[in-house]
C-alpha positions in Angstrom: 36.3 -3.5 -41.6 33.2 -3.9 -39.7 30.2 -3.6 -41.9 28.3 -1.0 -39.4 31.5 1.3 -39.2 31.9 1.0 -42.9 28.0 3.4 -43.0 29.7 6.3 -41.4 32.5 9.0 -42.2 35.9 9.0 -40.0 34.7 11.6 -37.6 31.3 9.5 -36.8 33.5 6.4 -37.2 35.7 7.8 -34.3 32.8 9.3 -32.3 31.1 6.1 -32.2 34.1 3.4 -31.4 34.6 6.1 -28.6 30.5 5.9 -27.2 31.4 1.9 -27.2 35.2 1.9 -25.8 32.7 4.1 -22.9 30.0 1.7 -22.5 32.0 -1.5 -22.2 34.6 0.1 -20.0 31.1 1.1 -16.9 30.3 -2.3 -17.9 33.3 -3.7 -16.5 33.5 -1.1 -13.8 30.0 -1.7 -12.4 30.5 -5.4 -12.1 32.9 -4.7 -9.3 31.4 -1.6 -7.6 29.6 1.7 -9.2 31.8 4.1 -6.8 35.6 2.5 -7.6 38.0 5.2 -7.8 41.2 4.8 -10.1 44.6 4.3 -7.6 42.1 4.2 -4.2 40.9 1.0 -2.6 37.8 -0.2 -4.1 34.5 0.7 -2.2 33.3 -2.4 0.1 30.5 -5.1 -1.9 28.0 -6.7 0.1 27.2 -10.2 0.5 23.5 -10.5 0.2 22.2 -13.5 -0.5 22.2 -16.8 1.4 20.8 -20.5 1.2 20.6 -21.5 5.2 19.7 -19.2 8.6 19.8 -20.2 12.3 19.1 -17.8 15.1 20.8 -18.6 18.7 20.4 -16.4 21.6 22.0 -13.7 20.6 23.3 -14.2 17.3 22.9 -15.7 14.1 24.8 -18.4 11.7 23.7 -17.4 8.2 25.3 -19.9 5.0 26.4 -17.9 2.0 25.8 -19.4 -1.4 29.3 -20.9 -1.9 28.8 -22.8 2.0 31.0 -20.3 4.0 29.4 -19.7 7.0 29.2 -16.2 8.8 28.5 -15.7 12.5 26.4 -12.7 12.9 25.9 -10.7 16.0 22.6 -9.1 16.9 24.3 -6.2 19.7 26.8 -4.9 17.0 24.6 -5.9 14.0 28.1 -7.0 12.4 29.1 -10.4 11.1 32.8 -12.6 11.0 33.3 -15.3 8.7 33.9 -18.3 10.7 37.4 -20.0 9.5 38.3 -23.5 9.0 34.8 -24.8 7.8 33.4 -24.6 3.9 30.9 -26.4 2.0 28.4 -25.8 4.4 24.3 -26.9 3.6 22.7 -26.6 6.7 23.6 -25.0 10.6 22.0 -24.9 13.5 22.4 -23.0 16.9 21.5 -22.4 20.3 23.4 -20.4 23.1 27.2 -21.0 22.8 27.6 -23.8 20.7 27.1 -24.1 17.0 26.8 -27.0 14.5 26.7 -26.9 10.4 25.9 -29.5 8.0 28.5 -29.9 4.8 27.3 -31.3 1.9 29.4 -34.5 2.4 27.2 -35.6 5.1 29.2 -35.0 8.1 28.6 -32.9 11.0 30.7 -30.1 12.6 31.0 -27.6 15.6 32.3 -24.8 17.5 31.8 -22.5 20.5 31.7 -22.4 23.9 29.4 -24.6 25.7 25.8 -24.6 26.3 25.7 -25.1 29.9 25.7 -22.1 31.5 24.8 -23.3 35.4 27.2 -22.0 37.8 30.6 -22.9 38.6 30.3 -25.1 35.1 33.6 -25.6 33.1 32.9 -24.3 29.5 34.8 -26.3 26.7 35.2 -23.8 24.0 35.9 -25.2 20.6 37.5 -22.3 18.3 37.5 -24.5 15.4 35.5 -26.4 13.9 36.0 -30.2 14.5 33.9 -33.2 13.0 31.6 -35.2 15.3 32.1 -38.5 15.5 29.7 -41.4 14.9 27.5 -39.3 12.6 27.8 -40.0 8.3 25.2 -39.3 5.9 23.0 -36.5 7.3 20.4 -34.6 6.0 19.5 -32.4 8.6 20.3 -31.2 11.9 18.9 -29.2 15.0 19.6 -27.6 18.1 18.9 -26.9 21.9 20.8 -27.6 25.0 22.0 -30.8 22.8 21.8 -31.6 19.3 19.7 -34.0 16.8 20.5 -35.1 13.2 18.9 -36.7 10.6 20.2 -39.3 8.8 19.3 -40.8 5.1 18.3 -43.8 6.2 15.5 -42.0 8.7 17.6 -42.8 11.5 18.1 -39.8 14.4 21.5 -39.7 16.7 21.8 -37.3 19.6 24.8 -35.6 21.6 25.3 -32.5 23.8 28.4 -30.8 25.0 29.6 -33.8 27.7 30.2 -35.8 24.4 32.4 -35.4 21.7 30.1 -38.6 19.6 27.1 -38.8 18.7 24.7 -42.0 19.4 21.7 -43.3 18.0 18.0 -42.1 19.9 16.1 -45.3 21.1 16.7 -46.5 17.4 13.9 -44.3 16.2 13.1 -45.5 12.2 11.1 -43.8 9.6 11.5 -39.9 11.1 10.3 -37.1 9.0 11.6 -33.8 10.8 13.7 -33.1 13.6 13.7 -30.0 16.3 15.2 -28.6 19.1 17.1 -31.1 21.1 14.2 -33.6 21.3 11.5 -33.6 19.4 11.0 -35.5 16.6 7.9 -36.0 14.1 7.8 -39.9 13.0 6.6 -40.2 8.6 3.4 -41.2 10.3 2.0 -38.1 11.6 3.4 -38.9 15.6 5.2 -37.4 17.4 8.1 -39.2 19.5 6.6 -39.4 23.7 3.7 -37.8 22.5 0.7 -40.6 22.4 -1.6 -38.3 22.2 -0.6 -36.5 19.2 -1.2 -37.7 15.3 -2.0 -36.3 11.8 0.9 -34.3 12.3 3.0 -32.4 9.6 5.4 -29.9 11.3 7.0 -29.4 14.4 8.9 -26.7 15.8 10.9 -26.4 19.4 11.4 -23.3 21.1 13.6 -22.7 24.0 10.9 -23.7 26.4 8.0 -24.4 24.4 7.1 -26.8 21.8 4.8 -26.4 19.1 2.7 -28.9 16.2 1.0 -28.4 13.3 -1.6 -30.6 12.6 -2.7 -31.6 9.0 -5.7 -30.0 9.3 -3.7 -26.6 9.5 -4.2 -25.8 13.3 -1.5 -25.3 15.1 -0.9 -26.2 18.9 1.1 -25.6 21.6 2.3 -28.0 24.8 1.6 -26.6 28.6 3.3 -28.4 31.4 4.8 -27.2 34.8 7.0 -24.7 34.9 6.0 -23.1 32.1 3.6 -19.9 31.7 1.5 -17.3 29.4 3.6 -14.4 30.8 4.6 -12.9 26.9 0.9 -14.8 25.6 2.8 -17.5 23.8 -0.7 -20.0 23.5 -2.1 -16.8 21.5 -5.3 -17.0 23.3 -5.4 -13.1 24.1 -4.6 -13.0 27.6 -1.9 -13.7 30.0 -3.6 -16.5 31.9 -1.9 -20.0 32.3 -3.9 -23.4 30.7 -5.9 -25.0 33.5 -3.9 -28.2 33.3 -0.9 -29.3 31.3 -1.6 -31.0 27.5 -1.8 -29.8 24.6 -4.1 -26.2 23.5 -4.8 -24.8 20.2 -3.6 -21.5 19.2 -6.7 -19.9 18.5 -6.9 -17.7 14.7 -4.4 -19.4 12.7 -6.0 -21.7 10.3 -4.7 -23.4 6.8 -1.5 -23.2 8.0 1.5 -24.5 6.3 4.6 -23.9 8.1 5.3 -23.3 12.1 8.6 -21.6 13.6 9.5 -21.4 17.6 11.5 -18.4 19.5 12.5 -17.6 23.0 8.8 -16.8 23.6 7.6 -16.2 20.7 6.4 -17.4 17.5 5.2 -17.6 13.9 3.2 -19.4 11.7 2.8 -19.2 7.4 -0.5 -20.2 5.8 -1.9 -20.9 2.3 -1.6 -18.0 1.0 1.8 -16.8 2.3 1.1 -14.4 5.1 3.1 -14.7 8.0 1.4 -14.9 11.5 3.4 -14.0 15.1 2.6 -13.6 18.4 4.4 -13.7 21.9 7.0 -11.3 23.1 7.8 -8.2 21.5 10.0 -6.0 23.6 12.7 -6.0 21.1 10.6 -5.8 18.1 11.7 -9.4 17.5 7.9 -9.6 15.8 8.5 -7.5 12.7 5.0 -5.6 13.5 6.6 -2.1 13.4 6.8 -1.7 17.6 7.2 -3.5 20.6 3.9 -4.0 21.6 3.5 -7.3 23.1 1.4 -9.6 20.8 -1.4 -12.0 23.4 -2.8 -13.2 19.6 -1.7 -14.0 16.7 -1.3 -11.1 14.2 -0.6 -10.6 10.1 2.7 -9.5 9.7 2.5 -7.2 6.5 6.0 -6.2 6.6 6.9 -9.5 6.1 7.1 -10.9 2.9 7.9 -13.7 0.4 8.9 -15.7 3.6 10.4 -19.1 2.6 12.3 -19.8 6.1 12.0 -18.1 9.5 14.9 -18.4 12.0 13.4 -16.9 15.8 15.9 -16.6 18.6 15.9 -14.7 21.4 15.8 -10.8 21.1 15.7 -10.9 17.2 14.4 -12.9 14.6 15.1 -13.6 10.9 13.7 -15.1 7.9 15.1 -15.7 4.2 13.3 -14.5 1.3 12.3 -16.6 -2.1 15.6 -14.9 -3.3 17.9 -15.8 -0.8 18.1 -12.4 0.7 17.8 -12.0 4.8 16.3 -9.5 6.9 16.4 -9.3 10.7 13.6 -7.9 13.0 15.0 -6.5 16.3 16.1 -3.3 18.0 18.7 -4.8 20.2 21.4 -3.0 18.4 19.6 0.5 19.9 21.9 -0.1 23.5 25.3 -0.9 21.6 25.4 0.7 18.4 26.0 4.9 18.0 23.3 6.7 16.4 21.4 3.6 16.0 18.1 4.2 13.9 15.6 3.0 16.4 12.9 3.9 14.5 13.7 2.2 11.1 14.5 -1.2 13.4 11.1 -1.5 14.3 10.3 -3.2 10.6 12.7 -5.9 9.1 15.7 -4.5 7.9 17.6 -6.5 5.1 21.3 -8.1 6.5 23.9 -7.0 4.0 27.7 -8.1 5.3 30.1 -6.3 4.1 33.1 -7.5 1.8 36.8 -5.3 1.6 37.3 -5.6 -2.4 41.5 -6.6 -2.9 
């Protein structure tokens, strides 16, 4: 007999072993779900935590911890899990179209098409299938086409006419990719950008472009056809740049980390505050209300930022422990009894999972 059992009289003895039989039986209970109920379907789980986040138009690809990859969407704030794709590192969006990263190298998407001109015929792809020409990438991006990365430094580049992928003006020695063109070299340029060097990041918008410089400024490009209408330069006002080139954003300074929206934007410095500015209308900001933002401004909601995804009406960035939280109201025109209020400040992503 167990020495500690051996201490006590039977009626201790019994009341005890019954205390443990208790304990161990919530144990195995709560690992499941707190609220099962004996001969009733188990109560839904949540899946919280990711390792990889990309923001499209109007929804989001977010990469669960075992590479399953979830397509979540921003009106009905309610995510699918895309079939026929696993082992997933890395995905990247735009519009329609979607490409993910496995761990294996290769390359792989889905969706409709990204041209959306009139009268266009959209290809729609409703499972995922490889790309050719592409082996051993590291990372991938997305616009109207698509970049990777290869180990060897090497970038290749397709968009929805081709179904294979060929390599960009044999461009050597890249450090990070963006968008569907730009492309920082390991030497601080910037590929068709001889004006730029000492630079560290890069980040493509759907119009705009921006660059961090190693000095931790950040700038933005101007050229025609663009504008300040939502204050993307950050320079308080609404007013175009006299000419096009290249402007600094003006109050963001030991900066470490730049992200580019549909009009708006965000920067991380030293210490780990997050910085946005740009349109607002949908609270994509995370400032607690729509007001439009013509500088750049603290965010204090957000916190322990380690990656920032920015798409169109909405926004989202991944926390040190994996867990996501999206800034946006959208969901007030499409959702009953939406809590408008609460949407105004991130609000963590938690997908729901049926127990069998």
């Amino acid at each position: 007999m167990n020495t500690m059992f051996r201490n006590f009289s039977k009626p201790w003895r019994a009341a005890v072993a019954g205390v443990l039989l208790l304990a161990a039986f919530s144990l195995v209970a709560g690992s499941v779900s707190a609220s099962n109920t004996p001969g009733k379907d188990k109560s839904p789980q949540y899946l919280t935590h990711f390792k990889s986040i990309a923001a499209g138009r109007y929804h989001a690809l977010l990469v669960s911890i075992n590479g399953n990859v979830w397509d979540w969407n921003v009106e009905t704030e309610k995510a699918q899990l895309v079939p026929g794709i696993k082992d997933v590192v890395e995905v990247a969006t735009y519009l329609n179209r979607n490409v993910a990263l496995k761990k294996d190298g290769t390359v792989w998407e889905w969706g409709l098409s990204n041209d959306i001109s009139w009268g266009s015929i959209k290809e729609e792809i409703r499972r995922p299938r490889q790309v050719k020409g592409l082996s051993d990438i590291t990372a991938i991006s997305s616009g109207y086409g698509f970049l990777a990365l290869s180990k060897a430094g090497s970038v290749y580049a397709w968009d929805d006419s081709k179904s294979e992928a060929a390599q960009l003006e044999k461009l050597s020695n890249v450090k990070k990719i963006s968008g569907d063109s730009q492309v920082l070299l390991k030497d601080g340029t910037v590929w068709r950008e001889p004006d730029l060097e000492a630079i560290i990041d890069i980040a493509a918008g759907d119009m705009d472009e921006l660059v961090l410089k190693k000095d931790g400024t950040v700038w933005m490009k101007f050229e025609e056809g663009r504008s300040n209408y939502f204050g993307q330069f950050g320079n308080g006002t609404n007013t175009d740049p006299d000419s096009p080139g290249w402007y600094r954003v003006p109050g963001l300074e030991r900066v470490t980390s730049i992200y580019a929206g549909w009009d708006h934007f965000f920067a991380q410095d030293e210490d780990g505050v997050t910085w946005g500015w740009g349109k607002n209308r949908e609270a994509q900001l995370g400032t607690g209300s729509t007001d439009q933002q013509n500088s750049p401004v603290k965010l204090v909601k957000v916190k322990n930022m380690v990656r920032l995804a920015a798409g169109d009406v909405f926004s989202l960035y991944m926390k040190k422990d994996g867990t996501v939280y999206k800034m946006s109201n959208y969901g007030r025109s499409f959702i009953p009894n939406y809590n408008e209020a609460a949407s105004l400040s991130p609000q963590q992503i938690r997908i729901p999972i049926k127990q069998k």
